[in-house]
Backbone as JSON Lines, residues from 0, in Angstrom:
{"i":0,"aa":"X","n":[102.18,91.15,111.98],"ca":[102.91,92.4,111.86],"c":[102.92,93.14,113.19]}
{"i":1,"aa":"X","n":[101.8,93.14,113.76],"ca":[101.66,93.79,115.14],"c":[102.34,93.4,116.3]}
{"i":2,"aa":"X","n":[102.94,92.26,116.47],"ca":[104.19,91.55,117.3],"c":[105.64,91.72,117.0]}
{"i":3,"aa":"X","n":[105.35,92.34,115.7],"ca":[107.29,92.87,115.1],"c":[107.73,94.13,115.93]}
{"i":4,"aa":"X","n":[106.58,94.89,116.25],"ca":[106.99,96.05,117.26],"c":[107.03,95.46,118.43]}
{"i":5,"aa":"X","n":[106.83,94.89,119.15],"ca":[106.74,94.43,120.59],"c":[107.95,94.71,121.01]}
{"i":6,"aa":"X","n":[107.96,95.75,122.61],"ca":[109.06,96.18,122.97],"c":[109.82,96.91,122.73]}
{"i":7,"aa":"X","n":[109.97,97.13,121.31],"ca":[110.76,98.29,120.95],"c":[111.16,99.63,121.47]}
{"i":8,"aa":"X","n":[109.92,99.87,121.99],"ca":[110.43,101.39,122.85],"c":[110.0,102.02,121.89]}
{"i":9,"aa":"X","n":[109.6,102.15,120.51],"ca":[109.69,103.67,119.63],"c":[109.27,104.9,120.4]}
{"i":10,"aa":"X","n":[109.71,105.84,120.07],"ca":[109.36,107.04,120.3],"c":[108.44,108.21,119.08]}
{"i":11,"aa":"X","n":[108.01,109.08,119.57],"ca":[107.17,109.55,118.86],"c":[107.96,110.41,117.63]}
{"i":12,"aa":"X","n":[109.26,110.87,117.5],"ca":[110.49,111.02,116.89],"c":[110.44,110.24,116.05]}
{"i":13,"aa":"X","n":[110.69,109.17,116.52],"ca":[111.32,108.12,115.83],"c":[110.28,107.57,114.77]}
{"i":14,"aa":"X","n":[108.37,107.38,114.96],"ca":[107.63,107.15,113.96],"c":[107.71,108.72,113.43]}
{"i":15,"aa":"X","n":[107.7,109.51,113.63],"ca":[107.62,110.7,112.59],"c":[108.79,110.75,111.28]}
{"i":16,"aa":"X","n":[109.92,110.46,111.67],"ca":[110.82,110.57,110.95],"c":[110.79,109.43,110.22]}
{"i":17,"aa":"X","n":[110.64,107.99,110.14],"ca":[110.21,107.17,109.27],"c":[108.93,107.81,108.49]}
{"i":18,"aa":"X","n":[107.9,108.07,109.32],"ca":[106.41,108.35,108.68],"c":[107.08,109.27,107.2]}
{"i":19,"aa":"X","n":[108.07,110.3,107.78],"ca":[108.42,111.55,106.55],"c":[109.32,110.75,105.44]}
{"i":20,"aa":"X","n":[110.15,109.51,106.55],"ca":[111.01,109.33,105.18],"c":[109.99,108.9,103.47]}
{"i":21,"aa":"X","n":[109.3,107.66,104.22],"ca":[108.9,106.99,103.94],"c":[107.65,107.83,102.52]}
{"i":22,"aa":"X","n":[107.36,108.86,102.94],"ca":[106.62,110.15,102.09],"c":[107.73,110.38,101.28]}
{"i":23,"aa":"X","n":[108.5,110.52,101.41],"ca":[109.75,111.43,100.82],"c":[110.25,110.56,99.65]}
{"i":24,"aa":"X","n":[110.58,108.76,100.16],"ca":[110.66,108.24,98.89],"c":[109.54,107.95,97.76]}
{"i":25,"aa":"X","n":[108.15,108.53,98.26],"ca":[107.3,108.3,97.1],"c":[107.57,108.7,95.68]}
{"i":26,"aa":"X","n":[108.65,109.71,95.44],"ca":[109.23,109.93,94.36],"c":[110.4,109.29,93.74]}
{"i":27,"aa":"X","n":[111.44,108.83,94.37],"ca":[112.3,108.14,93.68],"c":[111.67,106.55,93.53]}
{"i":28,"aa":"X","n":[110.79,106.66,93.96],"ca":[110.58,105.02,94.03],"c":[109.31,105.18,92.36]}
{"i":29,"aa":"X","n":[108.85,106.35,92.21],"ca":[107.97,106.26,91.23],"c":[106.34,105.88,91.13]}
{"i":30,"aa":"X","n":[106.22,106.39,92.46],"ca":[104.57,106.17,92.75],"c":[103.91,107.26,92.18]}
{"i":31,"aa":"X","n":[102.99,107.19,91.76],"ca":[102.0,108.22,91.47],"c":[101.65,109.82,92.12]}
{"i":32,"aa":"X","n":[102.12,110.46,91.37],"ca":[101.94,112.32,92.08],"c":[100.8,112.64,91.86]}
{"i":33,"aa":"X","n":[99.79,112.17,91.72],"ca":[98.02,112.4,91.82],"c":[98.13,112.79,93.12]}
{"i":34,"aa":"X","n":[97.32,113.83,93.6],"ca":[97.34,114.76,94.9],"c":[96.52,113.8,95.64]}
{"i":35,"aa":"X","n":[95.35,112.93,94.95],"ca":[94.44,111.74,96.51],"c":[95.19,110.71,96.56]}
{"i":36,"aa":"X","n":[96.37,110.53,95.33],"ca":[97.02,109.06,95.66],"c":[97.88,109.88,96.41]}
{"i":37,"aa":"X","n":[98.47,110.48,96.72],"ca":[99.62,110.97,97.83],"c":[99.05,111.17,99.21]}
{"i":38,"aa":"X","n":[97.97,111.37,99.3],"ca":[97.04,111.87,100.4],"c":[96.32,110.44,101.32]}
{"i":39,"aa":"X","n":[96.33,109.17,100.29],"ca":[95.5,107.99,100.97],"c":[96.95,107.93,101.02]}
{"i":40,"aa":"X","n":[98.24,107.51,100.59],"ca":[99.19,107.05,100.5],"c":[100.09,107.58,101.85]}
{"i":41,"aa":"X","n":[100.08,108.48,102.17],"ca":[100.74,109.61,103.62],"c":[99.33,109.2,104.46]}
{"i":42,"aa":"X","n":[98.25,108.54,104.61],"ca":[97.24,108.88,105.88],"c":[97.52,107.63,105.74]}
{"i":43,"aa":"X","n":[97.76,106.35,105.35],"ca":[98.0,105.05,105.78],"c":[99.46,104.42,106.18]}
{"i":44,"aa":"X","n":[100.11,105.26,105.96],"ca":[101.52,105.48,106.44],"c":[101.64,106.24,107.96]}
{"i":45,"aa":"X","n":[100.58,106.94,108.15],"ca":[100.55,107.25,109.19],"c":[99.95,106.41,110.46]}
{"i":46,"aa":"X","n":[98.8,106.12,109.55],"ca":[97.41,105.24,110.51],"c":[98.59,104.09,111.18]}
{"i":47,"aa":"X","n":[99.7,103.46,110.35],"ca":[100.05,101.92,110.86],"c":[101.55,102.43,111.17]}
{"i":48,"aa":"X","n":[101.67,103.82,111.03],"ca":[103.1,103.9,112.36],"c":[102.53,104.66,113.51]}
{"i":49,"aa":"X","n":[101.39,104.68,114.19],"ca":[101.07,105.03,114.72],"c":[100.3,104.14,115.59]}
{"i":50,"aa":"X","n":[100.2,102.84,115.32],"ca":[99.93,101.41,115.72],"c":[101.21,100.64,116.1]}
{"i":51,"aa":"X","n":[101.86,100.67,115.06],"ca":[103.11,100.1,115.51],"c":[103.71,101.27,117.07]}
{"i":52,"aa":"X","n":[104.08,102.67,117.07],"ca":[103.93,103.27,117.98],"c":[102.99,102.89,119.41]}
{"i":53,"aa":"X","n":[102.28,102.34,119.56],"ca":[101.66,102.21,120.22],"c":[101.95,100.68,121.16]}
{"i":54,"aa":"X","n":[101.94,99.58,119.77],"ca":[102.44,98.51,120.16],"c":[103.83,98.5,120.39]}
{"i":55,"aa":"X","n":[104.63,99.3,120.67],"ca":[106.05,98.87,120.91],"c":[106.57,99.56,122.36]}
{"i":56,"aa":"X","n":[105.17,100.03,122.89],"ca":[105.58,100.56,124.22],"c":[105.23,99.18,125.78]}
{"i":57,"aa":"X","n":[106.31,99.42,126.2],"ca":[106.32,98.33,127.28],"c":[104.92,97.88,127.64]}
{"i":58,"aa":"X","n":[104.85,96.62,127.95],"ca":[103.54,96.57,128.21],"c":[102.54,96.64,127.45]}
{"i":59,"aa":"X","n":[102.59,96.74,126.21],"ca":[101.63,96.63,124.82],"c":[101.01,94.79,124.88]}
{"i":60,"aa":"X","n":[99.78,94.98,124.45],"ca":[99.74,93.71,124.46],"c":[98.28,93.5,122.68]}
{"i":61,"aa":"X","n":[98.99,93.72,121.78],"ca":[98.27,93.73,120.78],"c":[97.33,91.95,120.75]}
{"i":62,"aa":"X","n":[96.32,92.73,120.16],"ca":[95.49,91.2,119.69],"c":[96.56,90.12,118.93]}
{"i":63,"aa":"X","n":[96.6,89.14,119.3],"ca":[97.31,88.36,118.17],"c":[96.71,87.48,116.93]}
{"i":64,"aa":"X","n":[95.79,87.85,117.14],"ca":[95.8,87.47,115.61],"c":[94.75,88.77,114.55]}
{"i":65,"aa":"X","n":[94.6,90.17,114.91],"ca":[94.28,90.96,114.42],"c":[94.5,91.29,112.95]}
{"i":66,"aa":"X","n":[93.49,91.72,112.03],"ca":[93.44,91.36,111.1],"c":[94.04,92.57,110.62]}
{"i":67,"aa":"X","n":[94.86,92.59,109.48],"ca":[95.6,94.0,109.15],"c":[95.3,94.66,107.79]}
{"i":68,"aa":"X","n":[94.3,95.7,107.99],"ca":[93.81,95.98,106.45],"c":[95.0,96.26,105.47]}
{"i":69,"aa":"X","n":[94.59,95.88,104.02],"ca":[95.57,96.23,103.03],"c":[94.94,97.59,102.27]}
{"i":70,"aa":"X","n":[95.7,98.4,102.53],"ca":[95.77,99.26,101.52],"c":[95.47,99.31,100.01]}
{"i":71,"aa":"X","n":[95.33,100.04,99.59],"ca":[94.87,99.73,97.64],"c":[94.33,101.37,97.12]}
{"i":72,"aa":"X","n":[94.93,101.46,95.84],"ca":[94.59,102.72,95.39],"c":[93.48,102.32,94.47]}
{"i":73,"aa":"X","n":[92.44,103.15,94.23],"ca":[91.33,102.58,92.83],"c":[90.11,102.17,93.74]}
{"i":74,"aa":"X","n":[90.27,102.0,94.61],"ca":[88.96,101.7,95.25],"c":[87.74,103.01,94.65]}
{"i":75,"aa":"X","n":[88.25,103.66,94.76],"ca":[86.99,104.7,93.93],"c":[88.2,105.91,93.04]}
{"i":76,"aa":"X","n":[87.33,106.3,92.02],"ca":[88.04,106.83,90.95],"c":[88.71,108.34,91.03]}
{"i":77,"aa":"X","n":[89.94,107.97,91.01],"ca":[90.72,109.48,91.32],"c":[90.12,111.13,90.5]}
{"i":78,"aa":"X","n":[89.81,111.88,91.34],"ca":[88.64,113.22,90.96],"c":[89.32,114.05,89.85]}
{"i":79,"aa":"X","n":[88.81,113.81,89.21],"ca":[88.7,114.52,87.53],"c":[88.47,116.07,87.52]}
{"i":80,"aa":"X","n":[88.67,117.06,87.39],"ca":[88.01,118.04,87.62],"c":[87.16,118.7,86.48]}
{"i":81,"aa":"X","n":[85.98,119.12,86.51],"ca":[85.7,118.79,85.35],"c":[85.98,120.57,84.03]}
């Protein structure tokens, strides 16, 4: 995944406005409106356009074979209030 940016040029514009779209369809697409699933869901959307950002500036030279964490909701139990 980290070689699909190579070169690109992005600009810091340019991941923000994906980063927002990409928030923005969490509703028509039907993901979960739990306030920590929106919150891990927008900070890992950020964490890996902000990598890709990084790798797509001239001269980037990402690890190639770097391992790319997966995301997952449930890892610990969404807060109940009591």
């Amino acid at each position: 995944m980290l070689a699909h940016h190579l070169n690109l040029g992005l600009t810091e514009e340019q991941r923000a406005r994906w980063a927002a779209l990409i928030a923005q369809s969490a509703d028509p697409a039907g993901l979960p409106d739990d306030p920590e699933f929106r919150s891990a869901f927008v900070a890992y959307v950020e964490w890996g356009t902000r990598i890709a950002l990084a790798n797509s500036q001239p001269g980037a030279t990402p690890p190639p074979k770097a391992p790319v964490p997966h995301w997952g909701w449930g890892e610990a139990p969404p807060y109940q209030p009591s």
